[in-house]
DSSP file (Angstrom, degrees, kcal/mol; ACC not computed):
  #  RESIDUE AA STRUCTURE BP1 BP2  ACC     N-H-->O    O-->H-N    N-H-->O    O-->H-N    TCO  KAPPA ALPHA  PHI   PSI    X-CA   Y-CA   Z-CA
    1    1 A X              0   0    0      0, 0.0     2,-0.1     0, 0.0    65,-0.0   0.000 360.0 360.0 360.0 136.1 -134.4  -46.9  175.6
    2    2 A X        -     0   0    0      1,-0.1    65,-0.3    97,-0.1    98,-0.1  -0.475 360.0-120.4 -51.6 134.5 -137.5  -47.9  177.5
    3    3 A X        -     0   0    0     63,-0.2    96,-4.3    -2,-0.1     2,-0.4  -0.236  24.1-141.1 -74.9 161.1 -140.5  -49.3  176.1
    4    4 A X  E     -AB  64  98A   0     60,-2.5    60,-4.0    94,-0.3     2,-0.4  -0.967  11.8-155.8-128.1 143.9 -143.5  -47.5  176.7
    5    5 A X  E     -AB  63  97A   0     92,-1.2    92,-1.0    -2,-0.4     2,-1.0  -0.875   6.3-150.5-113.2 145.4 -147.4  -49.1  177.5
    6    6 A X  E     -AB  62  96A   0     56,-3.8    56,-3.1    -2,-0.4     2,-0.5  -0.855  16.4-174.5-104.2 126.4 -150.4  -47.7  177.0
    7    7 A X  E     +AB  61  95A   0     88,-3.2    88,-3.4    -2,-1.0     2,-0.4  -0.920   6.3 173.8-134.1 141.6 -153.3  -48.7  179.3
    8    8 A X  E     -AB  60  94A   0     52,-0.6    52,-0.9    -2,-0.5     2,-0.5  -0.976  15.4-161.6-143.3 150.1 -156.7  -47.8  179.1
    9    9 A X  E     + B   0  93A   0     84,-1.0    84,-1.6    -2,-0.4    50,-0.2  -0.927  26.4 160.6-126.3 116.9 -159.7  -49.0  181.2
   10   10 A X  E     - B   0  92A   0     -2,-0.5    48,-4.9    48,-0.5     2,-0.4  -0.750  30.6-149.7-134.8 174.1 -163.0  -48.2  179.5
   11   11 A X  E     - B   0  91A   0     80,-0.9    80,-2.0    46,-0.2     2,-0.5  -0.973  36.9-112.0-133.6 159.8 -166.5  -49.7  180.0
   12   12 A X  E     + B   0  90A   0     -2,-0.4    78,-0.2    78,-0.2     3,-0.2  -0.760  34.8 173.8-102.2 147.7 -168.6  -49.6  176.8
   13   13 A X  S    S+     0   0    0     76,-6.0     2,-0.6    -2,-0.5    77,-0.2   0.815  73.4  30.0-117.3 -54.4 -171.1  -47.8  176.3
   14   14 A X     >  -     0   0    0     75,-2.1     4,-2.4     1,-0.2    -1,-0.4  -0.951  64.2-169.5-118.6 104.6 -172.3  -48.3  172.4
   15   15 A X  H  > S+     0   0    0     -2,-0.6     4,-2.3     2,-0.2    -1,-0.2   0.958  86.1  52.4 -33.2 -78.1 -171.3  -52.0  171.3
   16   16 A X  H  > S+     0   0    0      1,-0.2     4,-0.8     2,-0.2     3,-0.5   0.852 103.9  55.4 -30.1 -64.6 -172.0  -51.4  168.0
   17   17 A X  H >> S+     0   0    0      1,-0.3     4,-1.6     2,-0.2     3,-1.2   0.960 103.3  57.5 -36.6 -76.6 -169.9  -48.5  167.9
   18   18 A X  H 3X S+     0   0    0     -4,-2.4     4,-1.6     1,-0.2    -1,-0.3   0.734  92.2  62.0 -44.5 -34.7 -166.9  -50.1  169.1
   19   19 A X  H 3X S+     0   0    0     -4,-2.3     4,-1.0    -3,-0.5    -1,-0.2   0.789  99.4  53.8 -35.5 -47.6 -166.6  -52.3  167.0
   20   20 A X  H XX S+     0   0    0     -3,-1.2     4,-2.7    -4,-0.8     3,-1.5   0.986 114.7  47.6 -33.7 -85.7 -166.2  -49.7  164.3
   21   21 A X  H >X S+     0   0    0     -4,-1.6     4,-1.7     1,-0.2     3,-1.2   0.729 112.4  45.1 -16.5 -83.2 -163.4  -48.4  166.7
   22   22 A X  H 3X S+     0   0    0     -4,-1.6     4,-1.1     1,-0.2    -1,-0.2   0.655 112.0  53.3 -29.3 -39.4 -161.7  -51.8  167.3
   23   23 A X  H << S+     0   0    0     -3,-1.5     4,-0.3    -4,-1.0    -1,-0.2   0.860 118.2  38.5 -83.8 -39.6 -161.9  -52.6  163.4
   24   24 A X  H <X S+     0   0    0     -4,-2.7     4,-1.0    -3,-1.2    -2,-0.2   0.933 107.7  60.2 -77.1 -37.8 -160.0  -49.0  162.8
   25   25 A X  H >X S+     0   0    0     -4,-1.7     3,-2.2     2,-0.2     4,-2.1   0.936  89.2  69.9 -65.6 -42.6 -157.3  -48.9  165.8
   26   26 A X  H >X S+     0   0    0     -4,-1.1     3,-5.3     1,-0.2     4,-1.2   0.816 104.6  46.1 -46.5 -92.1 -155.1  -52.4  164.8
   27   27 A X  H 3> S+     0   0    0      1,-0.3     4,-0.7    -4,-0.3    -1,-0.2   0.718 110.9  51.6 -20.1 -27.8 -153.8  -50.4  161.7
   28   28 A X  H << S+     0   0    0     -3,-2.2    -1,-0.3    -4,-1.0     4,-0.3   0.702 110.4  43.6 -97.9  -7.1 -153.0  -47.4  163.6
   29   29 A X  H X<>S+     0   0    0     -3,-5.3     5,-2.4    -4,-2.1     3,-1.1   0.903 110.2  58.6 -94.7 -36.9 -151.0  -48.9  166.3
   30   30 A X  H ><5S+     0   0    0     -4,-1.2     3,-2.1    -5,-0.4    -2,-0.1   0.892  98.5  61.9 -40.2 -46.7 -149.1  -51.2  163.7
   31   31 A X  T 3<5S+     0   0    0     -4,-0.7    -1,-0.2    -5,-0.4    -2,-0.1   0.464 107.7  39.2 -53.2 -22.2 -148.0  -48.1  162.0
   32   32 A X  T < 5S-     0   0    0     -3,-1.1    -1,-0.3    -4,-0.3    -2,-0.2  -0.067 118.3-105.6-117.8  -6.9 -146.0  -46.7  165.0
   33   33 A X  T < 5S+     0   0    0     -3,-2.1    -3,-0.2     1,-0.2     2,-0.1   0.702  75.3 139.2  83.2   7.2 -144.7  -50.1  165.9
   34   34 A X      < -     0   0    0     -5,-2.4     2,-0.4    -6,-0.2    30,-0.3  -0.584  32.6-165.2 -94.1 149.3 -146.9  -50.5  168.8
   35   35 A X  E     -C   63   0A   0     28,-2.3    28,-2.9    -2,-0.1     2,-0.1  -0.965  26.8-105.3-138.9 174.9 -148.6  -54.3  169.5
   36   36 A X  E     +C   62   0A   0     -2,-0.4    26,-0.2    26,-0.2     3,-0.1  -0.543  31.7 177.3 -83.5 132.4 -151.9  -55.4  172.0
   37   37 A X  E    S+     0   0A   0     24,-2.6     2,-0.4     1,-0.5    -1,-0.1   0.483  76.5  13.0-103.1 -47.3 -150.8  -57.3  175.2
   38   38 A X  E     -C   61   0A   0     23,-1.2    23,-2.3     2,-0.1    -1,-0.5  -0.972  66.4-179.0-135.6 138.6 -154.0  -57.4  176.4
   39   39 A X  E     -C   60   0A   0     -2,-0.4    21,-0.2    21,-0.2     3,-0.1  -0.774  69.1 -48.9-148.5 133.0 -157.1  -56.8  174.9
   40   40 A X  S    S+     0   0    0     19,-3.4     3,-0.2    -2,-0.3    20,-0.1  -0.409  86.2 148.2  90.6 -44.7 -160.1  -57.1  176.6
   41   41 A X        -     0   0    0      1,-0.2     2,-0.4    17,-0.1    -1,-0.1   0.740  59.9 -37.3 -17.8-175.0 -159.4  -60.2  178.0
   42   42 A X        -     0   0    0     -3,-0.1     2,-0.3    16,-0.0    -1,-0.2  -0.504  55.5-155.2 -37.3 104.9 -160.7  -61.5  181.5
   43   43 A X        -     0   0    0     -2,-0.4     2,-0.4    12,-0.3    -1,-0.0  -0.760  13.0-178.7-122.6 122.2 -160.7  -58.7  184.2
   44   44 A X        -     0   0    0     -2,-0.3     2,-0.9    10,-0.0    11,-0.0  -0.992  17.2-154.6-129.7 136.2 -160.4  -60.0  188.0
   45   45 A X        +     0   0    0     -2,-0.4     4,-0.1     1,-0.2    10,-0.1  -0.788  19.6 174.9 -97.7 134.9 -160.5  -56.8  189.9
   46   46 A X        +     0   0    0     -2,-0.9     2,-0.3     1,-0.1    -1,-0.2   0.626  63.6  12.2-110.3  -5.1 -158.5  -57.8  193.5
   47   47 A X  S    S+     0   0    0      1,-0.2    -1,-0.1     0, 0.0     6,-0.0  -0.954 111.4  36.0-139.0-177.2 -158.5  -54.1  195.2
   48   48 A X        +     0   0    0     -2,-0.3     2,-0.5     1,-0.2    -1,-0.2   0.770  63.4 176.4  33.9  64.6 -160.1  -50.8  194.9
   49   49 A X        +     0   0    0     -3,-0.1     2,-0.2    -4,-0.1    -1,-0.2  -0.965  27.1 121.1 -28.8  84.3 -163.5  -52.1  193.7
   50   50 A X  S    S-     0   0    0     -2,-0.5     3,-0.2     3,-0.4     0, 0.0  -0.622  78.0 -67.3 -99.0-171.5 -165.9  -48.9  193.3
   51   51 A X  S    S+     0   0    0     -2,-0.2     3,-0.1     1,-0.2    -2,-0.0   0.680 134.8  44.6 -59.5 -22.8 -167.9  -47.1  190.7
   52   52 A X  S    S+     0   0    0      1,-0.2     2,-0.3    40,-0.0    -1,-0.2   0.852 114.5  45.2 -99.8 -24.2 -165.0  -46.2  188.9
   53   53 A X  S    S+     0   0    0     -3,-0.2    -3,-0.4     4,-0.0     2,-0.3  -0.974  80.8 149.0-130.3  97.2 -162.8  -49.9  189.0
   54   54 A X        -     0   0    0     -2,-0.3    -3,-0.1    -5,-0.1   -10,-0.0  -0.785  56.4-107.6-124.5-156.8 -165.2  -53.2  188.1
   55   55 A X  S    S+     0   0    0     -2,-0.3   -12,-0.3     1,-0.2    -1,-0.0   0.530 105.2  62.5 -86.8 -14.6 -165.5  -55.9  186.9
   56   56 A X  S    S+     0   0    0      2,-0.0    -1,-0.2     0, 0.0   -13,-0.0   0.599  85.4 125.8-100.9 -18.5 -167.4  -55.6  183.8
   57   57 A X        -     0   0    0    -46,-0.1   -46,-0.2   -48,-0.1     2,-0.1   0.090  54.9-131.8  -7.0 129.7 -164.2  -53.2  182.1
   58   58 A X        -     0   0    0    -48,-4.9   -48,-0.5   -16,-0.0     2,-0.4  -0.557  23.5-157.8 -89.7 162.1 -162.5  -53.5  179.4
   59   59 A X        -     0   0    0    -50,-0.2   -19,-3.4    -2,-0.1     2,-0.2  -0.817   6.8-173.6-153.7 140.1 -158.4  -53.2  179.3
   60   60 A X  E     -AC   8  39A   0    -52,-0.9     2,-0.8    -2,-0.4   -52,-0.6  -0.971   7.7-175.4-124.7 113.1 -156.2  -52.6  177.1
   61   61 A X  E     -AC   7  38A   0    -23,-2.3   -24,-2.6    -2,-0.2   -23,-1.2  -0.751   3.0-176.3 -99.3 121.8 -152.3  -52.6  176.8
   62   62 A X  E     -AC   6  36A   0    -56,-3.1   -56,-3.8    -2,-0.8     2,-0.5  -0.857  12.3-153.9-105.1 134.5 -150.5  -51.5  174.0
   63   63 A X  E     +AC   5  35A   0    -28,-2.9   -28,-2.3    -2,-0.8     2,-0.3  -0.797  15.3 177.5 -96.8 139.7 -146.7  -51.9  174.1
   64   64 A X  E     -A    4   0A   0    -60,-4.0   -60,-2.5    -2,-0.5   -30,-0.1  -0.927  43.6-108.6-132.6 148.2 -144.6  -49.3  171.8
   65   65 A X  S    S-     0   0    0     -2,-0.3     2,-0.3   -62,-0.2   -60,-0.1   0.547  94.2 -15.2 -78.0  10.0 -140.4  -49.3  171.8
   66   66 A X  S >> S-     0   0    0    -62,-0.2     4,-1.6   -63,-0.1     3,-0.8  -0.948  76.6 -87.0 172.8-173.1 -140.5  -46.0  173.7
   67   67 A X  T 34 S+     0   0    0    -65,-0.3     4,-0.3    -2,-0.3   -64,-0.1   0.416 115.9  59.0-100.0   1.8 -142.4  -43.3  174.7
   68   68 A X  T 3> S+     0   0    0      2,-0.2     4,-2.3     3,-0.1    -1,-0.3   0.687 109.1  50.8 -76.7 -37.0 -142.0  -41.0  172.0
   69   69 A X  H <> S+     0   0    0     -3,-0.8     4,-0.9     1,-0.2    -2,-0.2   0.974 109.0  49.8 -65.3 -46.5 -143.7  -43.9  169.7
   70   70 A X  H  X S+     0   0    0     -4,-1.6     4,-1.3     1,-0.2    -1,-0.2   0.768 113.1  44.3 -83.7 -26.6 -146.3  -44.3  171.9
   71   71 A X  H  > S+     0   0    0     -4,-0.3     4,-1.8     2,-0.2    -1,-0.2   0.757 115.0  48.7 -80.0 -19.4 -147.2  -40.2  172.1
   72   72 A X  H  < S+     0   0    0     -4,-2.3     4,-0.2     2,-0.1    -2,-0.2   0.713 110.8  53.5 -81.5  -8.6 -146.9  -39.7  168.4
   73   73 A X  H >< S+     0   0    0     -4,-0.9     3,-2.8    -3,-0.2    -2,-0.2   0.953 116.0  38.4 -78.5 -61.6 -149.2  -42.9  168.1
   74   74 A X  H 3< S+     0   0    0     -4,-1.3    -2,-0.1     1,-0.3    -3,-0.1   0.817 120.0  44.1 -58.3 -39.1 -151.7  -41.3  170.3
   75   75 A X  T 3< S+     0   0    0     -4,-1.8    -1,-0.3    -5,-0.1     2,-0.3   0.430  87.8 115.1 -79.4   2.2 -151.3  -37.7  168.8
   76   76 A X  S X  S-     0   0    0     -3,-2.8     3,-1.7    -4,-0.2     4,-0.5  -0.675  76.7-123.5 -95.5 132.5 -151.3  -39.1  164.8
   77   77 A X  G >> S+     0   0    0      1,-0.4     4,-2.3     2,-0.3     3,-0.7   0.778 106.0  62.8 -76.0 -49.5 -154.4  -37.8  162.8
   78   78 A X  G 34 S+     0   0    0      1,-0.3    -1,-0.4     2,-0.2    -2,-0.1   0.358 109.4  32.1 -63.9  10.9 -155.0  -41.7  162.1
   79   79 A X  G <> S+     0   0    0     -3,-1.7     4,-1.0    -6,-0.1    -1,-0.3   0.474 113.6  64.3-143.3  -2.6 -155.5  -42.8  165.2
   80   80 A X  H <> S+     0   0    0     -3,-0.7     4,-0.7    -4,-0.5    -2,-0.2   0.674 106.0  58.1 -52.3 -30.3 -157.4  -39.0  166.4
   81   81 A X  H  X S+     0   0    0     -4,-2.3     4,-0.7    -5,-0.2    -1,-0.2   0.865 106.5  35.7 -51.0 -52.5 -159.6  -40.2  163.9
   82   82 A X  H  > S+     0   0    0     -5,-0.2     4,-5.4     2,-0.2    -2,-0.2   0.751 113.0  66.2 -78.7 -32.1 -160.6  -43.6  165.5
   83   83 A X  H  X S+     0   0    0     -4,-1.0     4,-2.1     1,-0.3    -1,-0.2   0.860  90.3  59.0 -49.9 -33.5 -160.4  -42.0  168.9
   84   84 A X  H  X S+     0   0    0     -4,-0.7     4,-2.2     1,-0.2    -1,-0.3   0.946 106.3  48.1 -72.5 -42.4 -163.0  -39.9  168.4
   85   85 A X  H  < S+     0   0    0     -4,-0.7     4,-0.3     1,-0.3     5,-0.3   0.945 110.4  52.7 -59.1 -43.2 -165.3  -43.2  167.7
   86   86 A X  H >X S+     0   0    0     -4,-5.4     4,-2.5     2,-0.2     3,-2.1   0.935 109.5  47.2 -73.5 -29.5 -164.1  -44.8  170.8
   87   87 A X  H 3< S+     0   0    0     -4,-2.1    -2,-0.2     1,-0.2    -1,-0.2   0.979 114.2  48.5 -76.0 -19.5 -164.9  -41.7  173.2
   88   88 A X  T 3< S+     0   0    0     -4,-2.2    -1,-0.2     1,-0.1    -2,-0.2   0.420 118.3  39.3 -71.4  -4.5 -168.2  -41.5  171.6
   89   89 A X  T <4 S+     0   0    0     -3,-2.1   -76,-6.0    -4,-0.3   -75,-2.1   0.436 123.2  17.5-127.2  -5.4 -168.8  -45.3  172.1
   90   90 A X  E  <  -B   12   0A   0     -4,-2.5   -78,-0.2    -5,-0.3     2,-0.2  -0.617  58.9-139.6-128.3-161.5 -167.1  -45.8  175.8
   91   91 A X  E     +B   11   0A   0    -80,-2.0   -80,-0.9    -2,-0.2     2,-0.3  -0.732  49.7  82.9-168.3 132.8 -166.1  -44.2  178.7
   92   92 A X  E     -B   10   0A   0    -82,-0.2     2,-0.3    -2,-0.2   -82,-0.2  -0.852  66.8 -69.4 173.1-148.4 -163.2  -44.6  180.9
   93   93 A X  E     -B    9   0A   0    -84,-1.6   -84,-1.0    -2,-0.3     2,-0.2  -0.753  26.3-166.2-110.5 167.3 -159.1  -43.3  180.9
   94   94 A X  E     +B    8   0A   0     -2,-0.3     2,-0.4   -86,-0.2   -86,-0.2  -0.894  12.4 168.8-158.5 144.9 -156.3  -44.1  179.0
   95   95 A X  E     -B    7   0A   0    -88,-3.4   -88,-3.2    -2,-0.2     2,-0.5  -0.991  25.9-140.4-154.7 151.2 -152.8  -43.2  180.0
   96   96 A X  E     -B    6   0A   0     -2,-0.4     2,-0.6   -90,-0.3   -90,-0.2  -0.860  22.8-176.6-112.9 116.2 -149.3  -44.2  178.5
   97   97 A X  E     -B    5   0A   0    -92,-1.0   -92,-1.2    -2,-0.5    -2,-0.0  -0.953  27.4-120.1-136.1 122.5 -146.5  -44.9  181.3
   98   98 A X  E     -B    4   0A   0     -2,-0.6   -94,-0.3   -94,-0.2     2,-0.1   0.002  31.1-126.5 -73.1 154.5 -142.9  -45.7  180.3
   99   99 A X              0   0    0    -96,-4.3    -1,-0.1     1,-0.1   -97,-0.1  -0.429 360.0 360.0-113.2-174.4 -141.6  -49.3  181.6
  100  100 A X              0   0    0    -98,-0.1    -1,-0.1    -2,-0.1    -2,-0.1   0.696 360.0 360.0 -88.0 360.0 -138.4  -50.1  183.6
């Protein structure tokens, strides 16, 4: 079975606020099995620079052992809970795409 990632590109909007987020989300991704590959780290963008793609982004990958883990993660009242804090504190996508 495939592993599944989750990738999200956000920019933040309310600091404060995220933090709150960050401090809730570890526990809910543990819970599912899921662990960070990247977060946050050093973003060098090398194409498609616009309004929507910079430099100042955030990303985040989470890896899950398949893609059922990683949609019951997303959809699970504990981490709809935290979610809500991060859309209220960023803005940006997130989308979960199964690996080879």
């Amino acid at each position: 079975m495939p592993k599944a990632y989750v990738v999200a590109e956000i920019t933040v909007t309310d600091p404060q606020a995220y933090e709150e987020y960050r401090k809730q989300v570890l526990p809910t991704v543990l819970a599912f099995e899921g662990q960070f590959l990247v977060r946050g780290g050093t973003r060098v963008q090398c194409e498609g620079e616009d309004d929507a793609h910079h430099n100042q982004m955030r990303t985040v990958i989470l890896e899950f052992p398949s893609l059922s883990r990683a949609r019951e993660w997303y959809t699970s009242p504990a981490y709809t809970k935290a979610k809500a804090l991060r859309l209220a504190a960023s803005k940006g996508r997130l989308f979960i795409v199964e690996g080879a």
